[in-house]
C-alpha positions in Angstrom: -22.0 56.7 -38.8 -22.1 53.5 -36.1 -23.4 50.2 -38.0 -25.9 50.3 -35.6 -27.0 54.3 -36.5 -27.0 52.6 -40.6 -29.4 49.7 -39.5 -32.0 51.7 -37.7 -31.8 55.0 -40.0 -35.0 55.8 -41.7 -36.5 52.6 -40.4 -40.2 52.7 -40.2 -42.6 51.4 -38.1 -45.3 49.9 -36.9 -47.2 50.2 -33.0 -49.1 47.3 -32.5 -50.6 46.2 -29.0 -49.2 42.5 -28.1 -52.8 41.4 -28.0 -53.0 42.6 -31.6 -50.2 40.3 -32.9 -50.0 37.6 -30.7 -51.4 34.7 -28.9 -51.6 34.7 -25.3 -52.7 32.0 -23.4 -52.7 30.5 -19.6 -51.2 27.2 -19.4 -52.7 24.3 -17.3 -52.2 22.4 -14.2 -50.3 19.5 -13.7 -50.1 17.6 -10.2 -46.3 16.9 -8.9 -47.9 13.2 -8.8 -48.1 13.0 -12.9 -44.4 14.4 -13.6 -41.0 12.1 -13.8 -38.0 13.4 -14.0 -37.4 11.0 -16.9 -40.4 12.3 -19.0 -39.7 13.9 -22.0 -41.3 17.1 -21.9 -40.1 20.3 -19.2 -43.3 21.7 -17.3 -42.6 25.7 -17.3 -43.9 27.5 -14.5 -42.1 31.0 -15.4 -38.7 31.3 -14.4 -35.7 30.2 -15.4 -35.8 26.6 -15.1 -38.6 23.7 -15.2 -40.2 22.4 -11.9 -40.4 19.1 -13.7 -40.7 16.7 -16.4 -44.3 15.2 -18.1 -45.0 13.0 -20.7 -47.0 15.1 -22.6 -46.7 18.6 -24.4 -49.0 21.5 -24.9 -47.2 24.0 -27.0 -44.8 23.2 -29.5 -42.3 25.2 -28.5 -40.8 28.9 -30.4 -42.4 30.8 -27.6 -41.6 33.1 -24.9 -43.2 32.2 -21.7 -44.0 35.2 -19.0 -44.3 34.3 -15.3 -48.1 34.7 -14.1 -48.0 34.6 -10.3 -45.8 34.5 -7.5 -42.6 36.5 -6.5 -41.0 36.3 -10.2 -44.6 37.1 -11.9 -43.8 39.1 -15.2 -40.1 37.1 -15.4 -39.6 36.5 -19.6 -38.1 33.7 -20.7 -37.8 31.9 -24.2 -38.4 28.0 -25.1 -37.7 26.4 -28.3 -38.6 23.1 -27.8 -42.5 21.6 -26.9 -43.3 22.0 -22.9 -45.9 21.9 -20.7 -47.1 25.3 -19.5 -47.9 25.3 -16.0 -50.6 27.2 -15.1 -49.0 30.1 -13.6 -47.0 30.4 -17.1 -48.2 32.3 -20.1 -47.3 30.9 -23.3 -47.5 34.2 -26.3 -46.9 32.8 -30.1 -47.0 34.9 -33.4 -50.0 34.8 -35.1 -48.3 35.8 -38.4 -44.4 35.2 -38.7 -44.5 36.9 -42.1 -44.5 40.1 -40.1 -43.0 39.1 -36.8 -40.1 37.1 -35.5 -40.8 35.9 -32.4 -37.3 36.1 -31.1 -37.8 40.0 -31.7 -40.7 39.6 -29.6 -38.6 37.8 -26.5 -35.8 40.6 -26.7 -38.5 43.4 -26.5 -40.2 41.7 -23.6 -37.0 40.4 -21.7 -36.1 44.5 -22.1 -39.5 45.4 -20.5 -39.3 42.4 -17.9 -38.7 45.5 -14.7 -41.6 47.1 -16.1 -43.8 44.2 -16.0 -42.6 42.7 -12.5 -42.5 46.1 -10.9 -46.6 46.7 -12.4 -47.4 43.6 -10.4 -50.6 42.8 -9.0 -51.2 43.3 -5.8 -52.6 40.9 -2.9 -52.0 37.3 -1.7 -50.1 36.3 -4.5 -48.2 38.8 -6.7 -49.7 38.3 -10.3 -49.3 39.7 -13.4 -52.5 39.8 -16.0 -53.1 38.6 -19.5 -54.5 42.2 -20.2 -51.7 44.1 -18.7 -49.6 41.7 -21.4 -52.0 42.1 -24.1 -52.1 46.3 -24.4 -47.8 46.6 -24.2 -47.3 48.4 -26.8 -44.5 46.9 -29.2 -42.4 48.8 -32.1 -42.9 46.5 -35.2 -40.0 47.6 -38.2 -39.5 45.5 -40.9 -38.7 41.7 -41.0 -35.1 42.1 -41.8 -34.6 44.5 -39.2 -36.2 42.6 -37.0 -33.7 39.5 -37.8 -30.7 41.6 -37.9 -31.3 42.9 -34.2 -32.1 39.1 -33.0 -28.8 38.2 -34.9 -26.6 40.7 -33.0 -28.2 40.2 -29.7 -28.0 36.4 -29.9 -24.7 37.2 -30.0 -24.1 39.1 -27.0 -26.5 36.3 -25.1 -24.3 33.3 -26.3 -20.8 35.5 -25.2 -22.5 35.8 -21.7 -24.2 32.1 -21.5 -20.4 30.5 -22.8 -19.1 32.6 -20.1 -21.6 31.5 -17.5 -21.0 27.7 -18.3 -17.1 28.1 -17.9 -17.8 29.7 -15.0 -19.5 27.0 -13.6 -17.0 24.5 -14.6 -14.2 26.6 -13.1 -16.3 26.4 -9.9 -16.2 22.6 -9.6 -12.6 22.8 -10.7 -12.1 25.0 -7.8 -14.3 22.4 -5.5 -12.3 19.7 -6.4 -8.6 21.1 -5.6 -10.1 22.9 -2.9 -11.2 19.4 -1.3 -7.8 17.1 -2.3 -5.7 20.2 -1.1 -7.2 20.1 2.1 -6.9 16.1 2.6 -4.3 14.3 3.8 -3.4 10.5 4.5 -3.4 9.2 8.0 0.1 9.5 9.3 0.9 12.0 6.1 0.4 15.6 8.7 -0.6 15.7 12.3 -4.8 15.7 12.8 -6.1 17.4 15.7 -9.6 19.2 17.0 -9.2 22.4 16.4 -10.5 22.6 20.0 -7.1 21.0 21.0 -5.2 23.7 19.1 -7.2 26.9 19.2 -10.2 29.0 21.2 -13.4 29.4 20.5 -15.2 32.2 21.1 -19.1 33.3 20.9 -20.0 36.4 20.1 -22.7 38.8 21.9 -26.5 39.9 20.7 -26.9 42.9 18.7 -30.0 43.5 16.2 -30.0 45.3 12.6 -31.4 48.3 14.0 -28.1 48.8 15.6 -26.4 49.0 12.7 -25.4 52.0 11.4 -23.2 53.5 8.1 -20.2 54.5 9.6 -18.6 53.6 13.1 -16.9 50.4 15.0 -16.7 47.6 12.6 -18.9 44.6 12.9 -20.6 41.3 11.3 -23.8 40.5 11.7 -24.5 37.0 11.2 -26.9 37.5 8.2 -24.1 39.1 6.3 -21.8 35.8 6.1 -23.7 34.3 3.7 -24.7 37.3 1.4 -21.5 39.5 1.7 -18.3 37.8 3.0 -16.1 35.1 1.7 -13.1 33.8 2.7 -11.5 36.6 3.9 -11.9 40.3 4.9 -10.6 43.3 6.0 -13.4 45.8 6.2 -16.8 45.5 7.4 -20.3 46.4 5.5 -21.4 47.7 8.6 -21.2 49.0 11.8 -22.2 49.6 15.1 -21.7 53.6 17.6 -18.4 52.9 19.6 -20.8 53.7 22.7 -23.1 50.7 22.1 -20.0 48.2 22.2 -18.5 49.3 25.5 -22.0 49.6 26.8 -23.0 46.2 25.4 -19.6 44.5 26.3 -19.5 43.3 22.9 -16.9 40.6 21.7 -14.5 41.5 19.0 -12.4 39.7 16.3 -9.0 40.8 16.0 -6.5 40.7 12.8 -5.9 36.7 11.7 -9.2 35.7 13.9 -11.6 33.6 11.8 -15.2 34.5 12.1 -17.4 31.2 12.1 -21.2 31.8 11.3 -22.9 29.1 13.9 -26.6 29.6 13.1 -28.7 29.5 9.9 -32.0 27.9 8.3 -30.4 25.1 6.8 -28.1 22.5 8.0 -26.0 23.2 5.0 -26.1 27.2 6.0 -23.7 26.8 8.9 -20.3 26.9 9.2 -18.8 28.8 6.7 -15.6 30.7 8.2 -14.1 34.2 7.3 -10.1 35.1 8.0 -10.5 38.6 9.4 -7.6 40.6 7.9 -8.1 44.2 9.2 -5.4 45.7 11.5 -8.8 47.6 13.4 -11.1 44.6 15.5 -14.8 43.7 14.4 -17.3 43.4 16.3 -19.1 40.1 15.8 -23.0 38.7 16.5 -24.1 36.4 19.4 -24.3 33.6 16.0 -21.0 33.2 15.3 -18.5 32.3 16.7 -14.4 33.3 16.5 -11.6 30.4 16.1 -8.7 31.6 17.4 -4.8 29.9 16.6 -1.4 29.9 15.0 -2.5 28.2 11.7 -2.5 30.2 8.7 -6.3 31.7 9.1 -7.0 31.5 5.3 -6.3 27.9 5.4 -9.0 27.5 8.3 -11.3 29.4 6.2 -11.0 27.0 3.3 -11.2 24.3 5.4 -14.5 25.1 7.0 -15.9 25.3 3.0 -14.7 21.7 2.5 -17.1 18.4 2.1 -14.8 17.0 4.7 -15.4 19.7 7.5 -19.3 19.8 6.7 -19.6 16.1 7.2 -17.9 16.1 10.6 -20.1 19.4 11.9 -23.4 17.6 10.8 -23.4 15.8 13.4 -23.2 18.1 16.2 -26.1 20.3 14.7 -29.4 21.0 16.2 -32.3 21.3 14.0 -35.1 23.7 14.5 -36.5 26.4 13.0 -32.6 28.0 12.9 -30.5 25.5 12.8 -27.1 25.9 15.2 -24.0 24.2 16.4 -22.2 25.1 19.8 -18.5 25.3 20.2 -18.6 22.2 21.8 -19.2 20.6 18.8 -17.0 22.9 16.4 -14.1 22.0 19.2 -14.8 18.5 18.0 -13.7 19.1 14.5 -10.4 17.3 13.5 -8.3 19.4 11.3 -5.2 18.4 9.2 -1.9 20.2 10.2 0.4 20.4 7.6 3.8 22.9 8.1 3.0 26.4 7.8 4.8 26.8 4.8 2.5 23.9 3.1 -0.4 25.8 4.4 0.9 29.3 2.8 1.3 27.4 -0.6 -2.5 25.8 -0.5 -4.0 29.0 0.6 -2.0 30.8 -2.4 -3.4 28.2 -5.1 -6.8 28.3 -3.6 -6.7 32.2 -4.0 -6.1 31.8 -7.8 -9.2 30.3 -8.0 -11.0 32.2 -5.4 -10.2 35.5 -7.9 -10.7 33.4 -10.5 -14.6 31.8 -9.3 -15.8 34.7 -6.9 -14.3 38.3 -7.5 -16.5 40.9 -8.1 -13.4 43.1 -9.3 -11.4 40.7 -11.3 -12.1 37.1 -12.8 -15.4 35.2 -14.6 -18.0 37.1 -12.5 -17.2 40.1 -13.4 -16.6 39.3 -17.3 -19.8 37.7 -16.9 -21.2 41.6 -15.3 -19.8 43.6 -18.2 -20.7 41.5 -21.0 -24.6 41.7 -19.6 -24.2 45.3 -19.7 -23.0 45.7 -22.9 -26.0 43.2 -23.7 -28.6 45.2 -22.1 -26.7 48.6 -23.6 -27.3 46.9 -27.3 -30.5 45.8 -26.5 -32.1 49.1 -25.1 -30.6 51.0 -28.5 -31.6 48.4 -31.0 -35.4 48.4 -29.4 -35.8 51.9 -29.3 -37.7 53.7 -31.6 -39.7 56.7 -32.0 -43.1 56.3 -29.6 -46.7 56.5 -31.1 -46.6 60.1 -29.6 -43.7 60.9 -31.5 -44.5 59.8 -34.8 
């Protein structure tokens, strides 16, 4: 028998409603105007992080806080420390901890959190209501049980937030080489425009509804900053062979690199793919295709650096989308080290590419298995026999 069978055998208990056992309350406005971001206290709207700082308190903290309104409404969190609940934030505190830990509480919300988001209110503002909070139903066993289930799943939640932070710092590792790599003294390698040592090419209109599961390869714009990365050999999607000979569409071919061109944010454009597939893609009227002997990885690094960003800024127009024209792309000045010196900055850069990024190998998906095995632990140690069953 599994420790876990051992700890939950013959364990009885309790079905309380959440209004029965705790206290749940709205928290209260306070204007942007009022807050400092050197204030002591966090103001907790929901979600994951504060909107600000205030210099007062109005819970003490050893709560969980449950999103009331908005997209996120019915989001759990927990706060240990005094804040300032917003007034789209429900604080919920024990009313006797003699019978109730209220990190028990947390883990059997944060397990019912897709329950409670997807039973949101309807209408001009998604909502979730004190009532619908206050009649969940929640398992009560014994205090020790309770504690030994908040022990091992604390455990599984620091293995996945350690995880997290070195994440994070691997990604500004990966920033930092990824910028010196890419920068070279005056006189050190040649600088050009890349217009001087490659061709630009825009791509031609097609819409979503075009887009089908199976067929010619293509990239819609959208996709480049939800799906691709530096470099690629298949497609998420594609277009019927038909529509792109009747269209005349544009196509990428194998060491092309595909340039998104349009985006809401200034910051949003720019961001280049290597296109590695021996078959062509088809790519939108948004982007753009740079076209050249240099190593195409190395171009696609080099449109994620500080250094190419700061030089496109200025060629940008602003608008409801944002855009920049291959005029001003051509403009760029790129440093032009030997091929092989491209080869071996492209090969470290990859390490931590894996390393920062893969969904397959590396922290993100360490981070993905470790929140399964959470959620697995969780969803066994919180389930116990239902009022019906009992």
């Amino acid at each position: 028998m599994s420790y876990l069978d051992k700890l939950l055998l013959g364990v009885e208990v309790e079905w309380r409603t959440l209004g029965e056992v705790t206290e749940i309350s709205i928290g209260e406005f306070v204007h942007q105007n009022y807050q400092d971001k050197s204030a002591e206290y966090p103001v907790y709207n929901g979600g994951i992080s504060p909107t600000g700082y205030y210099d007062k308190f109005n819970n003490s903290g050893d709560k969980i806080i449950v999103s009331a309104r908005g997209a996120n409404a019915g989001y759990v969190n927990r706060i240990s420390t005094p804040y300032w609940a917003g007034n789209s934030c429900y604080s919920i505190g024990i009313k006797n901890s003699l019978i109730l830990n209220w990190l028990y509480v947390y883990y059997f919300l944060k397990g019912n959190e897709k329950k409670l988001i997807g039973s949101q209110q309807k209408g001009s503002i998604p909502s979730v209501s004190k009532k619908q909070i206050e009649n969940t139903l929640i398992p009560i066993p014994p205090l020790d049980v309770q504690a030994e289930i908040v022990r091992i799943l604390d455990t599984f939640t620091e293995l996945t937030a350690e995880l997290t932070a070195e994440l994070t710092a691997r990604k500004k590792q990966y920033e930092y080489y990824r910028e010196e790599l890419l920068s070279f003294e005056e006189g050190e390698v040649e600088h050009l425009p890349m217009g001087e040592i490659g061709i630009f090419q825009r791509g031609k209109r097609f819409v979503k509804n075009d887009m089908i599961s199976e067929g010619f390869p293509c990239i819609h714009y959208g996709e480049m900053y939800t799906y691709y990365n530096i470099w690629a050999t298949e497609s998420k999607s594609f277009l019927s062979a038909d529509l792109v000979e009747i269209k005349k569409l544009r196509i990428a071919e194998k060491n092309d690199v595909v340039i998104v061109a349009a985006g809401e944010t200034i910051e949003d454009i720019g961001m280049g793919t290597a296109w590695l597939g021996d078959e062509g893609v088809v790519f939108h009227d948004a982007c753009f295709t740079f076209r050249s002997k240099l190593n195409s990885k190395y171009v696609a690094y080099f449109t994620r650096t500080k250094q190419f960003h700061d030089q496109i800024k200025k060629h940008i127009s602003s608008g409801k989308i944002s855009a920049i024209h291959a005029n001003g792309l051509s403009k760029v000045v790129i440093p032009i080290p030997p091929i092989e010196e491209q080869e071996r900055i492209v090969a470290i850069l990859d390490k931590f590419d894996m390393l920062v990024n893969s969904i397959s190998e590396g922290l993100p998906k360490e981070i993905e298995l470790r929140q399964k095995q959470y959620e697995y632990y969780r969803d066994r140690l919180l389930s116990f026999p239902s009022l019906s069953e009992l």
